[in-house]
Backbone atoms as SQL, in Angstrom:
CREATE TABLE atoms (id INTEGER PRIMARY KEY, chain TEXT, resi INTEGER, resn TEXT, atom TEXT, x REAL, y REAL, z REAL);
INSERT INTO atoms VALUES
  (1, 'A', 1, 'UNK', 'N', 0.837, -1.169, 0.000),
  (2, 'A', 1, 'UNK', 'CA', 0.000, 0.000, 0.000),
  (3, 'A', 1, 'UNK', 'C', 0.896, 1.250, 0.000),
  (4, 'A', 2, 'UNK', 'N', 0.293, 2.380, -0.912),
  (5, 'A', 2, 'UNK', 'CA', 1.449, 3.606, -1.073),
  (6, 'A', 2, 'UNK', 'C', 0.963, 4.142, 0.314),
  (7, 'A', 3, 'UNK', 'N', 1.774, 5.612, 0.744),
  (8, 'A', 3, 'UNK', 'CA', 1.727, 6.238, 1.726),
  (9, 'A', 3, 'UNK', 'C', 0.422, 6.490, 2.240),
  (10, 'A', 4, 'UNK', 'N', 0.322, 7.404, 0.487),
  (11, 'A', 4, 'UNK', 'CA', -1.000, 7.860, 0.211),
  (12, 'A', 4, 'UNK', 'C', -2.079, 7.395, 0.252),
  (13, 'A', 5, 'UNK', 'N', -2.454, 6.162, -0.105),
  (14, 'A', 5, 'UNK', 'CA', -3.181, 5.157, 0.083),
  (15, 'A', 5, 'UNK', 'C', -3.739, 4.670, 1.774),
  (16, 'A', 6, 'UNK', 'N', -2.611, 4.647, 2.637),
  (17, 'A', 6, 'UNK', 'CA', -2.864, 4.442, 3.654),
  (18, 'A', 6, 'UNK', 'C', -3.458, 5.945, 4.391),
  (19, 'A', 7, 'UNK', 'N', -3.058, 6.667, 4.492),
  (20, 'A', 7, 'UNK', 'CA', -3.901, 7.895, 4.524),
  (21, 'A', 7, 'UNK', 'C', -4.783, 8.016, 4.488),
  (22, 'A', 8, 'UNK', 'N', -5.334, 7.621, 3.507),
  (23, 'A', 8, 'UNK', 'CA', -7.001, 7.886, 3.191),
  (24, 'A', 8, 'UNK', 'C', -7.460, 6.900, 3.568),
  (25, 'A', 9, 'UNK', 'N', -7.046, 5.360, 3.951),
  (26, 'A', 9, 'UNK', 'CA', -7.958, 4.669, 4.549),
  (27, 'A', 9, 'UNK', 'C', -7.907, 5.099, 6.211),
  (28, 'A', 10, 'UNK', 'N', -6.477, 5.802, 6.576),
  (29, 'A', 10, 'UNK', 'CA', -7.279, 6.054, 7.723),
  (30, 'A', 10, 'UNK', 'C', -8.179, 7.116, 8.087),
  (31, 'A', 11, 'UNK', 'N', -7.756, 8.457, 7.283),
  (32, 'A', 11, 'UNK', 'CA', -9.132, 9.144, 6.964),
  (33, 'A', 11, 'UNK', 'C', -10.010, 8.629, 7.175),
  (34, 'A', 12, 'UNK', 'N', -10.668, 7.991, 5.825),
  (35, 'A', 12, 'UNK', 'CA', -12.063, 7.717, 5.892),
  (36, 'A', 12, 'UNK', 'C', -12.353, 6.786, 7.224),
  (37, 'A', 13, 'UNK', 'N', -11.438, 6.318, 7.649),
  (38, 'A', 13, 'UNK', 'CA', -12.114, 5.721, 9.038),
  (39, 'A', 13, 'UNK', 'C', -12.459, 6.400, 10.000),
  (40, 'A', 14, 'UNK', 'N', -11.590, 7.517, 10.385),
  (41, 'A', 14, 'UNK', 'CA', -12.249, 8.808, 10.769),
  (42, 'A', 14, 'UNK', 'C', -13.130, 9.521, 10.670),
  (43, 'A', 15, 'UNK', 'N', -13.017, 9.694, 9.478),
  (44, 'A', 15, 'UNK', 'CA', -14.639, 10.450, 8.974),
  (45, 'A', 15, 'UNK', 'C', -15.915, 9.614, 8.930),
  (46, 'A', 16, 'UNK', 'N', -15.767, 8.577, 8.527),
  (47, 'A', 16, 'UNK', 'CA', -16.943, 7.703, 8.801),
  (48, 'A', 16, 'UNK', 'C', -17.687, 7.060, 9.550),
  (49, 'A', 17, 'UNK', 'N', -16.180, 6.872, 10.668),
  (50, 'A', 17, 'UNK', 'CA', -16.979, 6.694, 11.991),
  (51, 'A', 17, 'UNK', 'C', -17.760, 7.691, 13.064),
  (52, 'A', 18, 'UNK', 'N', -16.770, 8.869, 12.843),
  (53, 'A', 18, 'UNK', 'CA', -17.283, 9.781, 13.507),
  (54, 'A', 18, 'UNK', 'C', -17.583, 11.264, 13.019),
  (55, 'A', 19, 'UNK', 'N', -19.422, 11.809, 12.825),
  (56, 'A', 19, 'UNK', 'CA', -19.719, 12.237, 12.609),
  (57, 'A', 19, 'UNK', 'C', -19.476, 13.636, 12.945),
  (58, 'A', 20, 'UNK', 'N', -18.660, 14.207, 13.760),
  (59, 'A', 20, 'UNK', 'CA', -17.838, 15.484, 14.292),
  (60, 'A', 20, 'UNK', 'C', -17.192, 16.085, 12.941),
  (61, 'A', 21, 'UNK', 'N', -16.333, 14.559, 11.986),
  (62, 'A', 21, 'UNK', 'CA', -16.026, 15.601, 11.170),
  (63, 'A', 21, 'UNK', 'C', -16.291, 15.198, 10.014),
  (64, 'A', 22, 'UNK', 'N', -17.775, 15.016, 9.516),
  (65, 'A', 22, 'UNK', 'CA', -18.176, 14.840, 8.152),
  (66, 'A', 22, 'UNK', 'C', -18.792, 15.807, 7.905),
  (67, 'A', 23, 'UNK', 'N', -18.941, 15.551, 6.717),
  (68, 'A', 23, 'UNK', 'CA', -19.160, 17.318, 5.688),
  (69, 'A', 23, 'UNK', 'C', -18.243, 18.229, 5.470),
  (70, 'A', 24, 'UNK', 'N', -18.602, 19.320, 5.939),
  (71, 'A', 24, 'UNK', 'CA', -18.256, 20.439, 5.849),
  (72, 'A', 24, 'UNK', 'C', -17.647, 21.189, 7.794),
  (73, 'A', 25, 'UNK', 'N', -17.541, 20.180, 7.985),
  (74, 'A', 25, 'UNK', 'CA', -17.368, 20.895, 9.670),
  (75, 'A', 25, 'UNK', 'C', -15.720, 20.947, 9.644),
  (76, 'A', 26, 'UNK', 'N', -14.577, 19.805, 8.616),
  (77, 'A', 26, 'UNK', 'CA', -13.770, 20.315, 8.916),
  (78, 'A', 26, 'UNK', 'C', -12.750, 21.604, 8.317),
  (79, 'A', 27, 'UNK', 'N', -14.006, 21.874, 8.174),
  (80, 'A', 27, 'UNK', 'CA', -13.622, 23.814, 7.600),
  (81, 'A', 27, 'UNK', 'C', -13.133, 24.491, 8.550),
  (82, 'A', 28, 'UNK', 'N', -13.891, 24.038, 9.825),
  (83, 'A', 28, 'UNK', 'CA', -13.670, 25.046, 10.566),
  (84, 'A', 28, 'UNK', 'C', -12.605, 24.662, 11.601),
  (85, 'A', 29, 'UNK', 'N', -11.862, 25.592, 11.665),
  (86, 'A', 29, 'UNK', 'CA', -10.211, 25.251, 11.979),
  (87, 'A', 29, 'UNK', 'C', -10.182, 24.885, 13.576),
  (88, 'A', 30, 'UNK', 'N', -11.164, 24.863, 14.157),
  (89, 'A', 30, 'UNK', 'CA', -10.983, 23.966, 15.719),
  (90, 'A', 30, 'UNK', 'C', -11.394, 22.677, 15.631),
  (91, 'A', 31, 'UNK', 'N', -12.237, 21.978, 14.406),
  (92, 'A', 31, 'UNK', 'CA', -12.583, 20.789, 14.647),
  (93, 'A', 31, 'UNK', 'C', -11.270, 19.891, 13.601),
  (94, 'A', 32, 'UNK', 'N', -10.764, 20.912, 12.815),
  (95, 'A', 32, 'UNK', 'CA', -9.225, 20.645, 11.911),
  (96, 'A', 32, 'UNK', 'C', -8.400, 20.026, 12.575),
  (97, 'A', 33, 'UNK', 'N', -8.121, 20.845, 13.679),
  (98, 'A', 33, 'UNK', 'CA', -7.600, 20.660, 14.946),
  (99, 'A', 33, 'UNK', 'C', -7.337, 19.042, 15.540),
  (100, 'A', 34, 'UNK', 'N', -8.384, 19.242, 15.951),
  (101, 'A', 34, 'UNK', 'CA', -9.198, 17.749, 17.056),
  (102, 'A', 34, 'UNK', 'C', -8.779, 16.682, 15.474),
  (103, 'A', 35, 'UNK', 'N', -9.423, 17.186, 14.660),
  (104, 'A', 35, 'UNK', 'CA', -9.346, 15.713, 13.202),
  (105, 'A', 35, 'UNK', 'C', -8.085, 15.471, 13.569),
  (106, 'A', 36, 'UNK', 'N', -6.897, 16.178, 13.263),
  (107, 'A', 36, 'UNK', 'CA', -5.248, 16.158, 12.837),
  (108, 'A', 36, 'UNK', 'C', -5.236, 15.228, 13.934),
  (109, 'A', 37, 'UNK', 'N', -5.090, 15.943, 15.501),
  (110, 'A', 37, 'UNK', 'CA', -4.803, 15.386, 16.718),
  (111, 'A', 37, 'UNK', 'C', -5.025, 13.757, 16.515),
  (112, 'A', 38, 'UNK', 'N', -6.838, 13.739, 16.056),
  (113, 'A', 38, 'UNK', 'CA', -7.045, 12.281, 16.142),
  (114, 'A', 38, 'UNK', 'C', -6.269, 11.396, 14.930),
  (115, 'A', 39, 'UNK', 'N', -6.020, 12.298, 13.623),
  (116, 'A', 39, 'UNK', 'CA', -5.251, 10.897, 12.623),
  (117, 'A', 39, 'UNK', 'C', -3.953, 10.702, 13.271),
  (118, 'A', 40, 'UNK', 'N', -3.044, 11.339, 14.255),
  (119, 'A', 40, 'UNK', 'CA', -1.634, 11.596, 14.893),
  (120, 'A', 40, 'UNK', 'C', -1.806, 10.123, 15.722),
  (121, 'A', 41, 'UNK', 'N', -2.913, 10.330, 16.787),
  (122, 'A', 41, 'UNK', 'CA', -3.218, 9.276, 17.556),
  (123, 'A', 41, 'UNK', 'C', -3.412, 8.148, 16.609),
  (124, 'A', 42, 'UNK', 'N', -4.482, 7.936, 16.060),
  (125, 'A', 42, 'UNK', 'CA', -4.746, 6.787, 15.169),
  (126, 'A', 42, 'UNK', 'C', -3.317, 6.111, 14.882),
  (127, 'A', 43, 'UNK', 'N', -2.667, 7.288, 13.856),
  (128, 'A', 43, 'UNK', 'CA', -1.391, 6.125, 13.504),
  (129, 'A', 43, 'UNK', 'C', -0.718, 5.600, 14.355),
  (130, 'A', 44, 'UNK', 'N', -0.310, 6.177, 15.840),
  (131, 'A', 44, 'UNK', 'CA', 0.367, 5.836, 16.745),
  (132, 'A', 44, 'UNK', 'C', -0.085, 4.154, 16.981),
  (133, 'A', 45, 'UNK', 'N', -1.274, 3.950, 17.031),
  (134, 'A', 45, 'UNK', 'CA', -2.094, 2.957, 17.688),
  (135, 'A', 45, 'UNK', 'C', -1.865, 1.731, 16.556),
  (136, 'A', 46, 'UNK', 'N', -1.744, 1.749, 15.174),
  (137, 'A', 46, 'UNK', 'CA', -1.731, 1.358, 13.815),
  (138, 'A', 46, 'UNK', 'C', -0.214, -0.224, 14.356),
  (139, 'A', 47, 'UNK', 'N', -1.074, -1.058, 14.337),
  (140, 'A', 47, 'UNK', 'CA', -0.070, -2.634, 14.555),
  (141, 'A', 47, 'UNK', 'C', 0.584, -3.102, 13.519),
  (142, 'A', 48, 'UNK', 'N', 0.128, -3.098, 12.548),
  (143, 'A', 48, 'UNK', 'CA', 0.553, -3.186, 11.400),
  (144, 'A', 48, 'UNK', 'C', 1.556, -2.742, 10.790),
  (145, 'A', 49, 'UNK', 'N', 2.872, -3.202, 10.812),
  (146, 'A', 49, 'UNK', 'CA', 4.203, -2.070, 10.764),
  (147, 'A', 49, 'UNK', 'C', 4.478, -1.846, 9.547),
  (148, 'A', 50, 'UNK', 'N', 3.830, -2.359, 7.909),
  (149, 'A', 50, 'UNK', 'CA', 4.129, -2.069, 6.699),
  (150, 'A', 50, 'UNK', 'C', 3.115, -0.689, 6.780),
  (151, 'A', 51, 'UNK', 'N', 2.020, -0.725, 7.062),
  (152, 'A', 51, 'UNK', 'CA', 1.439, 0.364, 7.332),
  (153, 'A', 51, 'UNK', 'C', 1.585, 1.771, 7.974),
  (154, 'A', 52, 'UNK', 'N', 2.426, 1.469, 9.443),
  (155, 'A', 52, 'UNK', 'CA', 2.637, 2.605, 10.115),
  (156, 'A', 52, 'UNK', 'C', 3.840, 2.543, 9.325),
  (157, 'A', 53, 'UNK', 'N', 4.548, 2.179, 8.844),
  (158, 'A', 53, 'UNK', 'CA', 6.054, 2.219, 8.265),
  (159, 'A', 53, 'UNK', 'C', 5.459, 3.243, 7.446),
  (160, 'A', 54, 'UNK', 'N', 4.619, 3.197, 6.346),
  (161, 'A', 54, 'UNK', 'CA', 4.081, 3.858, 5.512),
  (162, 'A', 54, 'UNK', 'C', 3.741, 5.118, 5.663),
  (163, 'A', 55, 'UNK', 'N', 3.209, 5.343, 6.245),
  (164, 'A', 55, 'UNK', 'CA', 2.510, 6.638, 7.200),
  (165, 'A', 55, 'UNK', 'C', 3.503, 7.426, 7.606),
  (166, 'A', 56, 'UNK', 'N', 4.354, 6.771, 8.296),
  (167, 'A', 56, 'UNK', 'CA', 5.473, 7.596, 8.873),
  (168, 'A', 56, 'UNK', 'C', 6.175, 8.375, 7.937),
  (169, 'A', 57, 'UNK', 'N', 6.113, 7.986, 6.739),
  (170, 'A', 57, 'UNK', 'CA', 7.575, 8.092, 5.669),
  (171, 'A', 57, 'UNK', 'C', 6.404, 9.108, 4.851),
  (172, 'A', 58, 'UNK', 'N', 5.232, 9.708, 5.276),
  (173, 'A', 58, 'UNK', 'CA', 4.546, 11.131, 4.750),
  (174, 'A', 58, 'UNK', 'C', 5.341, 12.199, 4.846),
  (175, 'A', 59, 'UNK', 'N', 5.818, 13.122, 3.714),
  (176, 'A', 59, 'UNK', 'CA', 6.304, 13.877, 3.909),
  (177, 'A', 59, 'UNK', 'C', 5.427, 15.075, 4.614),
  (178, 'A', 60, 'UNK', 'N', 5.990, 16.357, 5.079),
  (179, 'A', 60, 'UNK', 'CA', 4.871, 16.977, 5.488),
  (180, 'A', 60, 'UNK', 'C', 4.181, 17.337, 4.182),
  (181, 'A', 61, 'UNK', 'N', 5.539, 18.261, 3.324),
  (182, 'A', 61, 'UNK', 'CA', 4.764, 19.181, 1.917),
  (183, 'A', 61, 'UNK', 'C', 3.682, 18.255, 1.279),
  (184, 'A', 62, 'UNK', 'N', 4.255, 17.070, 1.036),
  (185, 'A', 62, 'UNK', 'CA', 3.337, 15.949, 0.038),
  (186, 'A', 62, 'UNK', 'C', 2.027, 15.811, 0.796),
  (187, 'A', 63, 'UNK', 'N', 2.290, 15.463, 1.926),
  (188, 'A', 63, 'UNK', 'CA', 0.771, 15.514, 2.728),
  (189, 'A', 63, 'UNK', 'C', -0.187, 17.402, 2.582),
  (190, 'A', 64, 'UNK', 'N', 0.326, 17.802, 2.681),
  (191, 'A', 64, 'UNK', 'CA', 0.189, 19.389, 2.708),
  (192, 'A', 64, 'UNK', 'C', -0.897, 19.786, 1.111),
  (193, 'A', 65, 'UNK', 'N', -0.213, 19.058, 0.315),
  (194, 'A', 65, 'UNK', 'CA', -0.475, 19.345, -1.189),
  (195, 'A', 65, 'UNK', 'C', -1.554, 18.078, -1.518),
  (196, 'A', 66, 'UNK', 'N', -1.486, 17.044, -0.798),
  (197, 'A', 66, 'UNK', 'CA', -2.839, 16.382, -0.685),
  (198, 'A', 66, 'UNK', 'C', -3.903, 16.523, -0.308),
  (199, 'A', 67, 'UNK', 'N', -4.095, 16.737, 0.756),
  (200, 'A', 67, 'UNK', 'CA', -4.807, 17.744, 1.347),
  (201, 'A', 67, 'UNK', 'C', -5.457, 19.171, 0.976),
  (202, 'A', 68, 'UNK', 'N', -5.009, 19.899, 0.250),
  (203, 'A', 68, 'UNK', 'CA', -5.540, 20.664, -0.791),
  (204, 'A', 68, 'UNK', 'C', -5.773, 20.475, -1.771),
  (205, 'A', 69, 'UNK', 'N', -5.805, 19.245, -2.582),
  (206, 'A', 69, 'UNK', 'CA', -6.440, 18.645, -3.791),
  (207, 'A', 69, 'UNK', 'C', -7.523, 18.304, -3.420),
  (208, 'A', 70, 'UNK', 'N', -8.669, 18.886, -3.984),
  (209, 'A', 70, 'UNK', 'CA', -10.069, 18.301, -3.913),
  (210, 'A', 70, 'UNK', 'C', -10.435, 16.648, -4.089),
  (211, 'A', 71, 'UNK', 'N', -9.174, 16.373, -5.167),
  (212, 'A', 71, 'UNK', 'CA', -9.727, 14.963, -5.929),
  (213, 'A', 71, 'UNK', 'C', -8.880, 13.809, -4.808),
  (214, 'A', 72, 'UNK', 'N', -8.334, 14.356, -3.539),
  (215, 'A', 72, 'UNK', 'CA', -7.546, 13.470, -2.661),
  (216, 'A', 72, 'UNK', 'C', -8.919, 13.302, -1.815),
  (217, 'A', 73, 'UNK', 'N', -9.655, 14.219, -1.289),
  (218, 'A', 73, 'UNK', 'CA', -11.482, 14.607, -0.698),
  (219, 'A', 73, 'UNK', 'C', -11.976, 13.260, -0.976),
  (220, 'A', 74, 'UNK', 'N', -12.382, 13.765, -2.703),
  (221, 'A', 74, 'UNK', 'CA', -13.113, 12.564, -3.411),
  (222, 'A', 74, 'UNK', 'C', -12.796, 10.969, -2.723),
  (223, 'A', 75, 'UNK', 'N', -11.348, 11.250, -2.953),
  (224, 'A', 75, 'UNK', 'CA', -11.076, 9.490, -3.191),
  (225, 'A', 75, 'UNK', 'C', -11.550, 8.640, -1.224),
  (226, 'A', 76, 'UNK', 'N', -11.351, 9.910, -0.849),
  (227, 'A', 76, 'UNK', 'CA', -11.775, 9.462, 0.886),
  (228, 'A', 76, 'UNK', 'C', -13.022, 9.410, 0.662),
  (229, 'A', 77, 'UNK', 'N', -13.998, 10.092, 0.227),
  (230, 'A', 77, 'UNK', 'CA', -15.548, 10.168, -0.044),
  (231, 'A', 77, 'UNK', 'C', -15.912, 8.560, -0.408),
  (232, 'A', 78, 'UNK', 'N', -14.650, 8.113, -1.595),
  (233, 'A', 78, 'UNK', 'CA', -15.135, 7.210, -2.486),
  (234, 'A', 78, 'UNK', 'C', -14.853, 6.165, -1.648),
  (235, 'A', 79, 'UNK', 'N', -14.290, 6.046, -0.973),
  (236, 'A', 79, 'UNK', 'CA', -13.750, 5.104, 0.212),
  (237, 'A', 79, 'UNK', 'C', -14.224, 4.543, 1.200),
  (238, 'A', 80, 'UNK', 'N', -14.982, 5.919, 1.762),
  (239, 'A', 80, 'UNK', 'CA', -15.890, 5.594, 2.383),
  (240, 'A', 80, 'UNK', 'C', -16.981, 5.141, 2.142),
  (241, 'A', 81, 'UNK', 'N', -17.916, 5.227, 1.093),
  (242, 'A', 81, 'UNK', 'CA', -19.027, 5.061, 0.356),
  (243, 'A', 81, 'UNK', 'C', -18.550, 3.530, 0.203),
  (244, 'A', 82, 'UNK', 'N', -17.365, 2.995, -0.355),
  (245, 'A', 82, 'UNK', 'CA', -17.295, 1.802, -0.823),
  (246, 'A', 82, 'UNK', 'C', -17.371, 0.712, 0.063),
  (247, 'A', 83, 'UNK', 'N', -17.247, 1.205, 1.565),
  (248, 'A', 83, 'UNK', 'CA', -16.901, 0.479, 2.986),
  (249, 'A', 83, 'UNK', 'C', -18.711, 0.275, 3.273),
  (250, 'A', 84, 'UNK', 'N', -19.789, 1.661, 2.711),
  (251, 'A', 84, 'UNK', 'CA', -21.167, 1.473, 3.298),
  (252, 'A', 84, 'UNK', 'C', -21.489, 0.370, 2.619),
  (253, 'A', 85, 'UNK', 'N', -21.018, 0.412, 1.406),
  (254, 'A', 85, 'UNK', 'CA', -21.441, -0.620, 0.058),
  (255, 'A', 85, 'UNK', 'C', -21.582, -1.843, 0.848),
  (256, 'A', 86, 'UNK', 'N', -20.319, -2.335, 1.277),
  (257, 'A', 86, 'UNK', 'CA', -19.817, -3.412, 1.766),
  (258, 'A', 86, 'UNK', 'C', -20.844, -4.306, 2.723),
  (259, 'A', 87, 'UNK', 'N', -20.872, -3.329, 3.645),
  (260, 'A', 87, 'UNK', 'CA', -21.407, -3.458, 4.753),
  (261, 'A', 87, 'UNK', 'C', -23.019, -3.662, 4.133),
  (262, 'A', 88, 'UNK', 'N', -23.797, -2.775, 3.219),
  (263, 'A', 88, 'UNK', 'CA', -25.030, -3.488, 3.244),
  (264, 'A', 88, 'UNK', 'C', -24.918, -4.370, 2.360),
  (265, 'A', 89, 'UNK', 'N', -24.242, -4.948, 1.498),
  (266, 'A', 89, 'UNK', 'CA', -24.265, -6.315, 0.979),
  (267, 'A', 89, 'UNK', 'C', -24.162, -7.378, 1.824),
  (268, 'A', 90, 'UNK', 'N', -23.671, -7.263, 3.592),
  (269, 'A', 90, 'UNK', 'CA', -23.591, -8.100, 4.149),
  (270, 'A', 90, 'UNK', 'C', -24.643, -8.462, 4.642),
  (271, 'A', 91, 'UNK', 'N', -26.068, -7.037, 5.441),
  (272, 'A', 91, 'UNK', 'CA', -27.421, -7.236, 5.440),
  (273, 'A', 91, 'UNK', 'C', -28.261, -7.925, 4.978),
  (274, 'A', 92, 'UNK', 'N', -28.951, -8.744, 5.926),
  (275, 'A', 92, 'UNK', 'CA', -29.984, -9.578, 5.021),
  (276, 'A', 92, 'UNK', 'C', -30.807, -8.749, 4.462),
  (277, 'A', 93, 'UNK', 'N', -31.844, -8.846, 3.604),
  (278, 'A', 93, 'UNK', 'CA', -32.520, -8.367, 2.485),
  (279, 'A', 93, 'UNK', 'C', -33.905, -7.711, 3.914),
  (280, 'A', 94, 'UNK', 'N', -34.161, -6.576, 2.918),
  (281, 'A', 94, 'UNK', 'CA', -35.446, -7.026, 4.307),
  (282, 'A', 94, 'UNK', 'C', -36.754, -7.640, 4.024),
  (283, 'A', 95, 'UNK', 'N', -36.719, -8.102, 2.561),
  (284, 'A', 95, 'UNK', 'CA', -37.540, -8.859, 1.786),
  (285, 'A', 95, 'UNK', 'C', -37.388, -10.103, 1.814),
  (286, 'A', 96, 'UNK', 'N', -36.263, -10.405, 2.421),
  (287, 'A', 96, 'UNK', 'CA', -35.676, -12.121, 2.717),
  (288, 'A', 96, 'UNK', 'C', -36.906, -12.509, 3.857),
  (289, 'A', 97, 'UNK', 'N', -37.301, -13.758, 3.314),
  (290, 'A', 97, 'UNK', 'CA', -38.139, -14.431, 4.024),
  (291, 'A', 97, 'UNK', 'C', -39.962, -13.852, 4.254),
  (292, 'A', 98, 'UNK', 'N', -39.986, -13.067, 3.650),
  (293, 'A', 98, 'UNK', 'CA', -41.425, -12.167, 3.208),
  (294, 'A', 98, 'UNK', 'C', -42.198, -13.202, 2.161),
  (295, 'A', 99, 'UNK', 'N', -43.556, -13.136, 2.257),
  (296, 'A', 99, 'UNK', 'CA', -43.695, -13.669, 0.792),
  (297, 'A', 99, 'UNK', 'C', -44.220, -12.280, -0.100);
C-alpha cells in the first residue's frame, strides 16, 4: 500500500466513523484541529508495521499538497461510500423471508 493510500484509509475511518467531522465541519479550523490530533493518535495505535512504516515516511509538503487537492477529498468520499457498500451487501434483504 502507497503512503498515500494508507492515509485515506485512515481518513475515511475517521470520517466515517465519527460524525464530528463529516461534511463540511472540517472547515472550521478547531474541529481541523481535534481531526489532525485524532489521525496523529490513530497512527500511533496502527499494529501493522508495513502500514505505520508507511505513514510515517509522509512527507509533510506531500501531505500538505494532498490535502488541498479536492480529488484526494473525493477518493476518501469514495472510500468511504465503498466500505457502506460493503457493509449493506452483508445485510440480510429485508424482503428475505417475506412472501
Amino acid at each position: 500500500m502507497t503512503p498515500k493510500t494508507c492515509m485515506i484509509n485512515l481518513m475515511a475511518d475517521l470520517i466515517g466513523l465519527d460524525e464530528t467531522y463529516a461534511g463540511d465541519r472540517l472547515n472550521d479550523p478547531e474541529v481541523w484541529s481535534r481531526f489532525m490530533d485524532e489521525v496523529f493518535k490513530r497512527m500511533d495505535t496502527i499494529e501493522d508495521e508495513e502500514i505505520r512504516t508507511a505513514l510515517n515516511s509522509i512527507d509533510t509538503e506531500d501531505f500538505q499538497a494532498w490535502i488541498d487537492d479536492p480529488e484526494y477529498w473525493l477518493e476518501i468520499e469514495r472510500e468511504i461510500q465503498r466500505r457502506i457498500n460493503m457493509v449493506k451487501t452483508l445485510l440480510p434483504s429485508r424482503n428475505e423471508g417475506h412472501c
